[in-house]
C-alpha positions, 0 to 999 in steps of 0.5 A: 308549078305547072302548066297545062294547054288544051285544044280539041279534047287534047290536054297537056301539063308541063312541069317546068320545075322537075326538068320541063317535062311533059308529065300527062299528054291526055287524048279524050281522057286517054293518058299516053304518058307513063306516069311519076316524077322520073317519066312522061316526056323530059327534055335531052339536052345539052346532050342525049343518051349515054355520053362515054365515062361521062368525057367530052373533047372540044378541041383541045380541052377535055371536060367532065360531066357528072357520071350519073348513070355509072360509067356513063352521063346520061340525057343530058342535064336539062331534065334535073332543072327548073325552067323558067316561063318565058310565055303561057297561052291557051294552047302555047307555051314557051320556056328556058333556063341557062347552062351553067356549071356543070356544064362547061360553057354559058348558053341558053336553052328554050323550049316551046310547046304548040298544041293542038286538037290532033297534034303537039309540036315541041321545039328545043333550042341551044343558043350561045353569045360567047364561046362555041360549043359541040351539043344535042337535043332531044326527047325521051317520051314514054308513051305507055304500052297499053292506053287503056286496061286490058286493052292492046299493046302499041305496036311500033313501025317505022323504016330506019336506014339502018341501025347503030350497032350497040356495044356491050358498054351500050354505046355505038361502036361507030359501025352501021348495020342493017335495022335488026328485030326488037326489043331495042335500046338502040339508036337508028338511022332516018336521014330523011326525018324520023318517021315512027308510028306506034299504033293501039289497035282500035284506039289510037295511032301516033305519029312521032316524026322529027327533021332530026336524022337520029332516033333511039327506041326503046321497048324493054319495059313492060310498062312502056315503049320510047321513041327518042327523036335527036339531032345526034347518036349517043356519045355524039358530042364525042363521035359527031359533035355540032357545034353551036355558034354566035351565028349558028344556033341549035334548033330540033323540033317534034311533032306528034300527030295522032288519029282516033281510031274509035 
């Protein structure tokens, strides 16, 4: 099952039941996703990247999550699940599901979608009515290296304050460093907003900005390039937990604008 919004030669289609992923994002028929079941655009959430031997302290309990990218959890796991639609319009739609086991404590997560002719704005809550919880959220898109056949390669630009260093075990090691040259599977530093630009030269530009203060690029693969914007680093439920309340949910946004370039 699928959904898809349109506005202004832009089409989307969601899959709500592999992990209410973006499966196409399609601007005058140019495909910007990379296609197939484990790609796209997927939710991160309860938490994003790697979180360490797949352990979380809150307070005094340690809880377990399941190693799925050995020895590591990894994204989160809003993306292996079905969503529930909680509401379907022509260019909006909104959808849910519930954390359950194994994750360790109730809560709901949604994500709304508004599209228009130039742009795409995602939001992803964490909710609870019970007991508080450290989480994150995010998005890990792969936008594909080149749009069109033989045609250029994206080039990315942005201005991070600086750059997680990576340890071999590919989580940060907790010292910041200045932003180092590519390619990259690292997390950065934007505390005034995430603010990436990745530009098909003579097609298309896009801009991927967040109020989020991290995110994670990712450009190791010939196929494609990924920018990850997210309310915490990898292992943050560990290093930097947010703790979502009763009162204080959590609440992260993404807005992707593009420009024709033709």
């Amino acid at each position: 099952m699928s959904t898809q919004l349109s506005a202004g030669g832009a089409d989307i289609t969601i899959d709500q039941e592999n992990g209410c992923r973006i499966d196409s994002l399609r601007v005058d028929g140019m495909e910007l996703l990379r296609q197939g079941p484990h790609y796209g655009s997927f939710p991160m959430v309860p938490w994003c990247g790697r979180t360490a031997n797949g352990r979380f302290r809150d307070g005094a309990a340690v809880h377990q999550l399941p190693v799925n990218h050995p020895p590591h959890a990894i994204h989160g796991l809003g993306r292996d699940l079905p969503w529930r639609t909680a509401g379907v319009g022509d260019t909006g739609a909104a959808f849910y599901f519930d954390l359950a086991d194994p994750w360790p404590h109730a809560g709901r997560v949604t994500q709304t979608f508004e599209l228009s002719g130039d742009a795409l704005k995602i939001t992803l809550g964490v909710e609870t009515y019970q007991d508080s919880f450290p989480a994150q959220a995010g998005w890990h898109p792969w936008f594909n290296r080149t749009l069109t056949a033989g045609g250029p390669e994206a080039q990315i630009a942005f201005d991070p304050a600086w750059q997680e260093e990576r340890g071999e075990d590919h989580l940060p090691t907790g010292r910041r460093i200045d932003p180092r040259p590519g390619p990259w599977d690292d997390c950065f530093g934007m505390p005034y907003g995430v603010d990436v630009t990745l530009t098909w030269a003579g097609e298309l530009e896009l801009k991927v900005a967040s109020p989020a203060a991290w995110v994670v690029v990712y450009d190791e693969q010939p196929e494609a390039v990924c920018v990850e914007p997210q309310s915490g680093p990898p292992n943050g439920l560990n290093t930097l937990p947010r703790l979502v309340t009763p009162v204080d949910p959590l609440e992260v946004s993404t807005t992707w604008t593009w420009r024709r370039l033709r």
